[in-house]
DSSP file (Angstrom, degrees, kcal/mol; ACC not computed):
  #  RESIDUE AA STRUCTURE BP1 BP2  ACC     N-H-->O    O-->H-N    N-H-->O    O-->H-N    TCO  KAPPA ALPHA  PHI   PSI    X-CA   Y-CA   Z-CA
    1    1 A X              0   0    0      0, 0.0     5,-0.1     0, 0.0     3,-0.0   0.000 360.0 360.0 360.0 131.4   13.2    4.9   -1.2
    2    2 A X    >>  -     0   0    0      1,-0.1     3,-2.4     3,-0.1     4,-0.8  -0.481 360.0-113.1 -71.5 150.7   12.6    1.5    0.7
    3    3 A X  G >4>S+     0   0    0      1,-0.2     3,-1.4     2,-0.2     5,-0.6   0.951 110.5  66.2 -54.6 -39.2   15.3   -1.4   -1.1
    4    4 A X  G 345S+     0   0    0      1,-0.3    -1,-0.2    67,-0.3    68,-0.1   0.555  98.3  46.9-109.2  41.8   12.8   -3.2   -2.5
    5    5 A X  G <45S+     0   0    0     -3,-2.4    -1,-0.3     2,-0.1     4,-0.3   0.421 107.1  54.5-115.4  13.1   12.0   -0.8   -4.5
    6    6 A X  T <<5S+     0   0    0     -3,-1.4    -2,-0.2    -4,-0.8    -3,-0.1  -0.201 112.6  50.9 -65.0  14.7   15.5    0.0   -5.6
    7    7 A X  T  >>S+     0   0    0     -4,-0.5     4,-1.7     2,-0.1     5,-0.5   0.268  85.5  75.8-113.8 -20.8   15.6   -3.6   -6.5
    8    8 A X  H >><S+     0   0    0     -5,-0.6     3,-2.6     2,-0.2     4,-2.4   0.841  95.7  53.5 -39.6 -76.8   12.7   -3.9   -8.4
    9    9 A X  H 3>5S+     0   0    0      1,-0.3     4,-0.8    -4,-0.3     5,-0.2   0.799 111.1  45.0  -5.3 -80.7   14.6   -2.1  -11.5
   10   10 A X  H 345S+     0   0    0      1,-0.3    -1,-0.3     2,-0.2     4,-0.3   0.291 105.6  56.0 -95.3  10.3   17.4   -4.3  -11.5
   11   11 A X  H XX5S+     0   0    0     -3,-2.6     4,-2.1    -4,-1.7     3,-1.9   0.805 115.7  44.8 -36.0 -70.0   15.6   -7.7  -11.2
   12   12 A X  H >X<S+     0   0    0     -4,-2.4     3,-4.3    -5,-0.5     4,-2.1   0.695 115.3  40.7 -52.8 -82.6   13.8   -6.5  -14.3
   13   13 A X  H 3X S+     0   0    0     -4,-0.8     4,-2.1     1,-0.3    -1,-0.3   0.662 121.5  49.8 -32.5 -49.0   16.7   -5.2  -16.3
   14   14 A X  H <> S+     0   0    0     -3,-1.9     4,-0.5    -4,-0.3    -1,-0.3   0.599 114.5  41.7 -77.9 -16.8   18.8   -8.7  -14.8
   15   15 A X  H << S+     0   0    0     -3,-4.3     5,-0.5    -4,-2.1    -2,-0.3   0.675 111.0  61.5-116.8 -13.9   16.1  -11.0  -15.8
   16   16 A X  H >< S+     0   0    0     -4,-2.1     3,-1.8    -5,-0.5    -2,-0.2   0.966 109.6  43.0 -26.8 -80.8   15.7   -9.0  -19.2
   17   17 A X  H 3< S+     0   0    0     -4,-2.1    -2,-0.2     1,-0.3    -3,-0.2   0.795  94.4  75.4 -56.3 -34.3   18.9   -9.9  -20.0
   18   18 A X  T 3< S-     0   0    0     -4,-0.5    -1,-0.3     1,-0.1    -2,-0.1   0.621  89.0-132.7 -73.9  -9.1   19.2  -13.9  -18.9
   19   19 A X    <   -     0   0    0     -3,-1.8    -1,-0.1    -4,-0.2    -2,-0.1   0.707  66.3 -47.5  92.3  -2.0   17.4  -14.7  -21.8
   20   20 A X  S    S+     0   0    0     -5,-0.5    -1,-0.2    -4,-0.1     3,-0.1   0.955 104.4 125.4  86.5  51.5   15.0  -17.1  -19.7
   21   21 A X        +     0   0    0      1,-0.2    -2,-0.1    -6,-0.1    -6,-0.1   0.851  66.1  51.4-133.7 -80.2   17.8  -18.7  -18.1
   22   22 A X  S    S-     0   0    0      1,-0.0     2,-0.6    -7,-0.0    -1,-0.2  -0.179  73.2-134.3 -12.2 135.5   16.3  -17.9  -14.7
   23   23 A X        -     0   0    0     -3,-0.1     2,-0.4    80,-0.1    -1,-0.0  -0.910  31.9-176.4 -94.5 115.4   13.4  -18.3  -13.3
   24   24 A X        +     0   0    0     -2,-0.6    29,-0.6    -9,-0.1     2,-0.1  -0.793   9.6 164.9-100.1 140.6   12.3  -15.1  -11.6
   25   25 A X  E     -a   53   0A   0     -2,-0.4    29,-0.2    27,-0.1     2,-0.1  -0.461  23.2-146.0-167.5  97.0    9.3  -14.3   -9.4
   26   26 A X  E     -a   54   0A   0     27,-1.8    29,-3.6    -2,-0.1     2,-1.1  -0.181  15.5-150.5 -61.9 118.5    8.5  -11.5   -7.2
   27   27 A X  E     -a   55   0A   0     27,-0.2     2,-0.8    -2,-0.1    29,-0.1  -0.739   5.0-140.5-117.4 111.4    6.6  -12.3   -4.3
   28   28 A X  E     +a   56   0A   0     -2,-1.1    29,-1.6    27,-0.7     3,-0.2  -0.500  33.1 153.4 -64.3 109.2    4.2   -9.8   -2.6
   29   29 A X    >>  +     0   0    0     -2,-0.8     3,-2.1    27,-0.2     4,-2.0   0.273  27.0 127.7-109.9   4.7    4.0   -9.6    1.2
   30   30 A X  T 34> +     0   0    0      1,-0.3     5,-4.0     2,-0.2     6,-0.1   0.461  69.1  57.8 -34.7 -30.8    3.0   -6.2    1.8
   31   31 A X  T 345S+     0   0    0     -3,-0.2    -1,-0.3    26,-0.2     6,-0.1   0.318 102.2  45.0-125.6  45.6    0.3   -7.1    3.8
   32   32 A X  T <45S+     0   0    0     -3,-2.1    -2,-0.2    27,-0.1    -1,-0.1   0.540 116.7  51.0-108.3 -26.9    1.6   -9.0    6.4
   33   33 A X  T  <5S-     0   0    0     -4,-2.0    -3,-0.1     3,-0.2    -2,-0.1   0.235 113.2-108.0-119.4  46.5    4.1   -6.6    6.7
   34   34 A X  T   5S+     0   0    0      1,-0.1    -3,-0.2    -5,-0.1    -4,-0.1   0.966  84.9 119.3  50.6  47.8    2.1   -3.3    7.0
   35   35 A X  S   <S-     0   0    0     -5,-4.0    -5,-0.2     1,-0.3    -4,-0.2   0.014  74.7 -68.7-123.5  53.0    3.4   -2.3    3.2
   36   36 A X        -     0   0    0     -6,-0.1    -1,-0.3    -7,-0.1    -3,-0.2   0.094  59.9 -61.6  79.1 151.9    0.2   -1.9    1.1
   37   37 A X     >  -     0   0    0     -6,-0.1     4,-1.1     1,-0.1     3,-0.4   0.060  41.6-110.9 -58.5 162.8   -2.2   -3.7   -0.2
   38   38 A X  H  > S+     0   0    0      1,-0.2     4,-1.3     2,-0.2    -1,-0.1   0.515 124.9  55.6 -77.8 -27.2   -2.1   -6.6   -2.7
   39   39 A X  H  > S+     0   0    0      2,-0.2     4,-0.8     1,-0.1    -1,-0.2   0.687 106.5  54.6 -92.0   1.6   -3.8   -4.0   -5.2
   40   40 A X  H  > S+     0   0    0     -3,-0.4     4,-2.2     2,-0.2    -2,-0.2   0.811 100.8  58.9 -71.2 -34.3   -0.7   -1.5   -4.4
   41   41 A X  H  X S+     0   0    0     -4,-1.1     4,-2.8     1,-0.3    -2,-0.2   0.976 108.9  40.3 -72.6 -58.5    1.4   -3.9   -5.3
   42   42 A X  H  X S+     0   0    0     -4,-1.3     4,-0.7     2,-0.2    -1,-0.3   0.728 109.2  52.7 -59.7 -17.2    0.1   -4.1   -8.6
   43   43 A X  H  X S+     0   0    0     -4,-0.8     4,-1.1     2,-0.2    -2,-0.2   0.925 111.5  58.9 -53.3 -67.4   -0.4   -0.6   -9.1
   44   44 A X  H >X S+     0   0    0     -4,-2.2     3,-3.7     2,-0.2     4,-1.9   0.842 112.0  38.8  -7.9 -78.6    3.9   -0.9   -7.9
   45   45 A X  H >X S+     0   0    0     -4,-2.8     4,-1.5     1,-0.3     3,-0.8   0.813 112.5  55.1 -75.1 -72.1    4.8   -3.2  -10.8
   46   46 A X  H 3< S+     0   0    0     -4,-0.7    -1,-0.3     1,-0.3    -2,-0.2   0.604 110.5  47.6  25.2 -60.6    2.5   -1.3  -13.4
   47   47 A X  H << S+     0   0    0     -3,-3.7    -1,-0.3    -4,-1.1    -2,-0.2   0.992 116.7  44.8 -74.7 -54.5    4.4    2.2  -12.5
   48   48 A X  H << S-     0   0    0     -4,-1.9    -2,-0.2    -3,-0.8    -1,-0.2   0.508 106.2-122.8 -80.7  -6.8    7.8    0.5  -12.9
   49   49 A X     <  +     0   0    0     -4,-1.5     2,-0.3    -5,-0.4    -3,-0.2   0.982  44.8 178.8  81.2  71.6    7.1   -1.4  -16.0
   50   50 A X        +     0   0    0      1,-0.1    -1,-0.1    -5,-0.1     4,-0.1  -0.801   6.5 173.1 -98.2 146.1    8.1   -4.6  -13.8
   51   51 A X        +     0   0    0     -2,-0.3    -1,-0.1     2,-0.1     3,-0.1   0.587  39.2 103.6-137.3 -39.1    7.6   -7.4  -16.4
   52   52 A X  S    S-     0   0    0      1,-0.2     2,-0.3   -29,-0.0   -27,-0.1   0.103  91.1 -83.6 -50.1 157.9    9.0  -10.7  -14.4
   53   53 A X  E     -a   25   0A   0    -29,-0.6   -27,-1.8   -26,-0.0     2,-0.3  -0.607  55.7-163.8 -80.9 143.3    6.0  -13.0  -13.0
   54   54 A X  E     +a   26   0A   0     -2,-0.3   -27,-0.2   -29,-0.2     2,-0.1  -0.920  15.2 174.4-133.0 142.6    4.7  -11.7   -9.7
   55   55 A X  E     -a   27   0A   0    -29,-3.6   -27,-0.7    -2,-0.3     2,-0.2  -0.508  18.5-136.8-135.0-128.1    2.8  -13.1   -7.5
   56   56 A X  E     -a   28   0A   0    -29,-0.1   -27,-0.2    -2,-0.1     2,-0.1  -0.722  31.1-112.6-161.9 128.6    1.2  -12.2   -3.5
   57   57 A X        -     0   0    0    -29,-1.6   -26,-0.2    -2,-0.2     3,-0.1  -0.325  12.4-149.5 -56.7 132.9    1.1  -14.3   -0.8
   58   58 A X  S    S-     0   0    0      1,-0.2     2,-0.3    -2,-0.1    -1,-0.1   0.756  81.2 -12.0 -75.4 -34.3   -2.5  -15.5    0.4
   59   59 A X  S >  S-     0   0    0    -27,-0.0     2,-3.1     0, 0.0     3,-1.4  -0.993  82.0 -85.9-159.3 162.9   -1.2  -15.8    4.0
   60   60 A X  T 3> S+     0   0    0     -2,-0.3     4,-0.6     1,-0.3     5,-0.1   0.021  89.4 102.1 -65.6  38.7    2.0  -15.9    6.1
   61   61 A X  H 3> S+     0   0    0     -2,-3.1     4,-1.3     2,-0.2    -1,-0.3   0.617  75.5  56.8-109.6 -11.4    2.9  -18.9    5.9
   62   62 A X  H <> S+     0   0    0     -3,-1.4     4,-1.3     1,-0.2     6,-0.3   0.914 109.1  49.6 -68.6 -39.1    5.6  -18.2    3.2
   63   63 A X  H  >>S+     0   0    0     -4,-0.4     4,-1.2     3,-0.2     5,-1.1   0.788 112.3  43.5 -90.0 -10.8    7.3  -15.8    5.4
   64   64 A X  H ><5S+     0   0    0     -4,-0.6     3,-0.9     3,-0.2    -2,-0.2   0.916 121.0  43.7 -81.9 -65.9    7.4  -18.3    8.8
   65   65 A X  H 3<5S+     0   0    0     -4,-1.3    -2,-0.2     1,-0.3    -3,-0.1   0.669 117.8  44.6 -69.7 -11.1    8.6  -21.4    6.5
   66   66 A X  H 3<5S-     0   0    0     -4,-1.3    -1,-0.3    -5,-0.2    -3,-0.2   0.960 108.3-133.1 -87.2 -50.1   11.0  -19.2    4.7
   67   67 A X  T <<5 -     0   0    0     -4,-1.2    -3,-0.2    -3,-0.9    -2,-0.1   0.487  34.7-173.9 120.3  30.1   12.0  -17.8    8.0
   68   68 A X      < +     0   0    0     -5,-1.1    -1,-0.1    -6,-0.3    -2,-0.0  -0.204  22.8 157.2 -67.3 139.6   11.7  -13.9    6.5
   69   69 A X        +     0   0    0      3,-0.1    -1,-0.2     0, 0.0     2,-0.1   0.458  57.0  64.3-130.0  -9.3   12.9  -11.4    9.2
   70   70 A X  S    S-     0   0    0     17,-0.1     3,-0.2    19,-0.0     2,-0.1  -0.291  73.4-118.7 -92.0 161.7   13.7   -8.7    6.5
   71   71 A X  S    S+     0   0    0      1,-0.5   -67,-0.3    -2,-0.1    19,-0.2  -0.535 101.2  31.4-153.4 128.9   12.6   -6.7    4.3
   72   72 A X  S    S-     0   0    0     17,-0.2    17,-2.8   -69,-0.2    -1,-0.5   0.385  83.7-173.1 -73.3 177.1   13.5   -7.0    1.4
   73   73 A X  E     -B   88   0B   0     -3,-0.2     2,-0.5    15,-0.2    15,-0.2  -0.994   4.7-170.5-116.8 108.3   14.0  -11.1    1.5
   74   74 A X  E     -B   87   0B   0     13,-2.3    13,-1.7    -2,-0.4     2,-0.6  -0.837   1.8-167.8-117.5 115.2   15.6  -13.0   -1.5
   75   75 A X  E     -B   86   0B   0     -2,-0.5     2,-0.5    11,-0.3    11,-0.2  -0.737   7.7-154.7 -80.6 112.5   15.5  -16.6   -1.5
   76   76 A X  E     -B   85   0B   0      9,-2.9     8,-4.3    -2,-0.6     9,-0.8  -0.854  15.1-179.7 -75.9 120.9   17.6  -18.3   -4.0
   77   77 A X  E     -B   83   0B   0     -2,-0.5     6,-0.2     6,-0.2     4,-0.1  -0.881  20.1-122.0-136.5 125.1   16.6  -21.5   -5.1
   78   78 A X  E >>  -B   82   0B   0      4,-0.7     3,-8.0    -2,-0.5     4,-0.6  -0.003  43.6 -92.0 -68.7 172.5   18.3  -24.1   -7.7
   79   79 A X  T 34 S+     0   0    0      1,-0.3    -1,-0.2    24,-0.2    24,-0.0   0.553 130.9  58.9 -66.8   6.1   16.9  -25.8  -11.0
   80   80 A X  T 34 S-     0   0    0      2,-0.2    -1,-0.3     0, 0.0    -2,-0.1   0.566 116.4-114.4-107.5  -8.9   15.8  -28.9   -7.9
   81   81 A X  T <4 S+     0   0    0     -3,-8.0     2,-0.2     1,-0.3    -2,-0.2   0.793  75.5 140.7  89.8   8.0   13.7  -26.3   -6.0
   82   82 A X  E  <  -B   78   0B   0     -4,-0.6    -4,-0.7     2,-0.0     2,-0.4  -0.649  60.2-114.0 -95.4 144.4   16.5  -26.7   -3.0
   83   83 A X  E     +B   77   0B   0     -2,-0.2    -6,-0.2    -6,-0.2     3,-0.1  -0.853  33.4 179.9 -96.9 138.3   17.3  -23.0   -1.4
   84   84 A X  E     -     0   0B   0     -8,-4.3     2,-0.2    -2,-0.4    -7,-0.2   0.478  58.3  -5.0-110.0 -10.2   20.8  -22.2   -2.2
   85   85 A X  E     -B   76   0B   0     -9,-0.8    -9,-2.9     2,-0.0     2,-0.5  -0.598  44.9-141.2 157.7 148.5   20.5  -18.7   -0.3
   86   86 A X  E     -B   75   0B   0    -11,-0.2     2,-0.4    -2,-0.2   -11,-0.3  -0.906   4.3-168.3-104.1 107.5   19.2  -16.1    1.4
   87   87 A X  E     -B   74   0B   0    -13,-1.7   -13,-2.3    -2,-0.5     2,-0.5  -0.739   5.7-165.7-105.1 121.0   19.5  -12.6    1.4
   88   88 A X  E     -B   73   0B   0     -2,-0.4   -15,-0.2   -15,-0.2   -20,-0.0  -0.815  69.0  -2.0 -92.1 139.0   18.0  -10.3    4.3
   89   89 A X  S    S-     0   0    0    -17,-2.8   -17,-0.2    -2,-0.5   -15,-0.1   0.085 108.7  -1.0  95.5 170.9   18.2   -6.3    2.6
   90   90 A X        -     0   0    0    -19,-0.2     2,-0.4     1,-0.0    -2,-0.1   0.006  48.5-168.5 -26.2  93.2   19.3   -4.6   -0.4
   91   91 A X        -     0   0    0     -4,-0.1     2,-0.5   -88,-0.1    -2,-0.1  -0.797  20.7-145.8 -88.0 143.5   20.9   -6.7   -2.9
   92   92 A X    >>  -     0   0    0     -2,-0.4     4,-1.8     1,-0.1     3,-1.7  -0.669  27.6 -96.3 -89.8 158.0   22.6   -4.2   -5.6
   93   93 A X  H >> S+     0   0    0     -2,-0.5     4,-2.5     1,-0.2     3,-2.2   0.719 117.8  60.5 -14.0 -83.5   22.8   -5.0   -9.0
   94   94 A X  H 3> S+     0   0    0      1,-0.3     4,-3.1     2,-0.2    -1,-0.2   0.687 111.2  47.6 -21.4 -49.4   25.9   -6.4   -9.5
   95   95 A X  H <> S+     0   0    0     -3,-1.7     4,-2.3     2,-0.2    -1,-0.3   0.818 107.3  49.8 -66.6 -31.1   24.8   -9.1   -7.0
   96   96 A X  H <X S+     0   0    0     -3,-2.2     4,-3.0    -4,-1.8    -2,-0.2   0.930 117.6  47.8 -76.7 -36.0   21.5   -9.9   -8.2
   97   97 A X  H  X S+     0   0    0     -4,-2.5     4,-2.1    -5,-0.4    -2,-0.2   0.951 111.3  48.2 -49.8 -74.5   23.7  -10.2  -11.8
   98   98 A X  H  X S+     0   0    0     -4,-3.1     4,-2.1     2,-0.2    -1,-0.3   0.732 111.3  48.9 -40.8 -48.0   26.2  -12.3  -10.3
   99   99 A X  H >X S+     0   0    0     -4,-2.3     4,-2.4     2,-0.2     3,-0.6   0.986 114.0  49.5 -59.1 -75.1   23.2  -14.7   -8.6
  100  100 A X  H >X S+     0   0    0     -4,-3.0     3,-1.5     1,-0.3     4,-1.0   0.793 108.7  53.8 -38.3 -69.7   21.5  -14.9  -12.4
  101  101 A X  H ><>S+     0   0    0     -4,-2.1     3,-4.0     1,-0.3     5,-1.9   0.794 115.7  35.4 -54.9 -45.9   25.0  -15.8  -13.5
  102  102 A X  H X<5S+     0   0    0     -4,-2.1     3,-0.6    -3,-0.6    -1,-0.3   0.727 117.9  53.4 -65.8 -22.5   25.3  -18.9  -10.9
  103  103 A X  H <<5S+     0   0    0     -4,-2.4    -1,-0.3    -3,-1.5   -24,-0.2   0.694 109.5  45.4 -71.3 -13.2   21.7  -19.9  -11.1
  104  104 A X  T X<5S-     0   0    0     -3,-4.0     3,-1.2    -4,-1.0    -1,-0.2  -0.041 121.7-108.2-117.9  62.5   21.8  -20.1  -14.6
  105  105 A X  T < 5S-     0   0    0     -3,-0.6    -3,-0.2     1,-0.2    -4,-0.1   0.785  84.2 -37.8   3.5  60.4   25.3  -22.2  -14.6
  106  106 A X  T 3 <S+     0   0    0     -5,-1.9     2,-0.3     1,-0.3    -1,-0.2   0.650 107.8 132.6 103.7   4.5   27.8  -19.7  -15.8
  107  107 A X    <         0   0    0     -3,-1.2    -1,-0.3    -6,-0.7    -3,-0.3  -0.795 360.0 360.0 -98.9 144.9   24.9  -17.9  -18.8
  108  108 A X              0   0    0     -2,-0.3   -89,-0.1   -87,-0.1    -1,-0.1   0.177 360.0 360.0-127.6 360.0   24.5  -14.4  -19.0
């Protein structure tokens, strides 16, 4: 199974739980990087009950300014819009929990 769909789950389940304390938003690149189509990607979050706002990049220019070299890519970014980190690969659970908890200062 590629990671980021074995992350998908546990965003949703992690951004269930924060209560709206995070902002979450899943960003499709699948076809700039020869993984399906923009309607696969909705079909994706559909199968997996993915609930978070999604969106899909119109062109690559998200993955040169972000500087994605990965897949998956998660960009952390604080309540100023500043990036606070970046993760190239598989985050597990526990991490994505632990990020929610410091993004959303210390709420769970």
């Amino acid at each position: 199974m590629p990671a980021c769909l074995a992350e998908m789950p546990w965003f949703e389940s992690a951004w269930q739980d924060s209560d709206g304390s995070v902002l979450l938003v899943g960003v499709d690149v699948g076809a700039f990087t020869q993984l399906g189509t923009n309607e696969q990607g909705a079909e994706l979050l559909s199968e997996l009950g993915i609930t978070y706002p999604a969106a899909y990049a119109a062109d690559e220019v998200p993955l040169r300014q972000l500087s994605v070299t990965s897949m998956p890519t998660t960009v952390f970014f604080d309540g100023a819009g500043q990036i606070v980190d970046k993760h190239g690969g598989l985050l597990t659970e526990q991490q994505i929990r632990e990020w929610f908890t410091t993004l959303s200062g210390g709420v769970s």
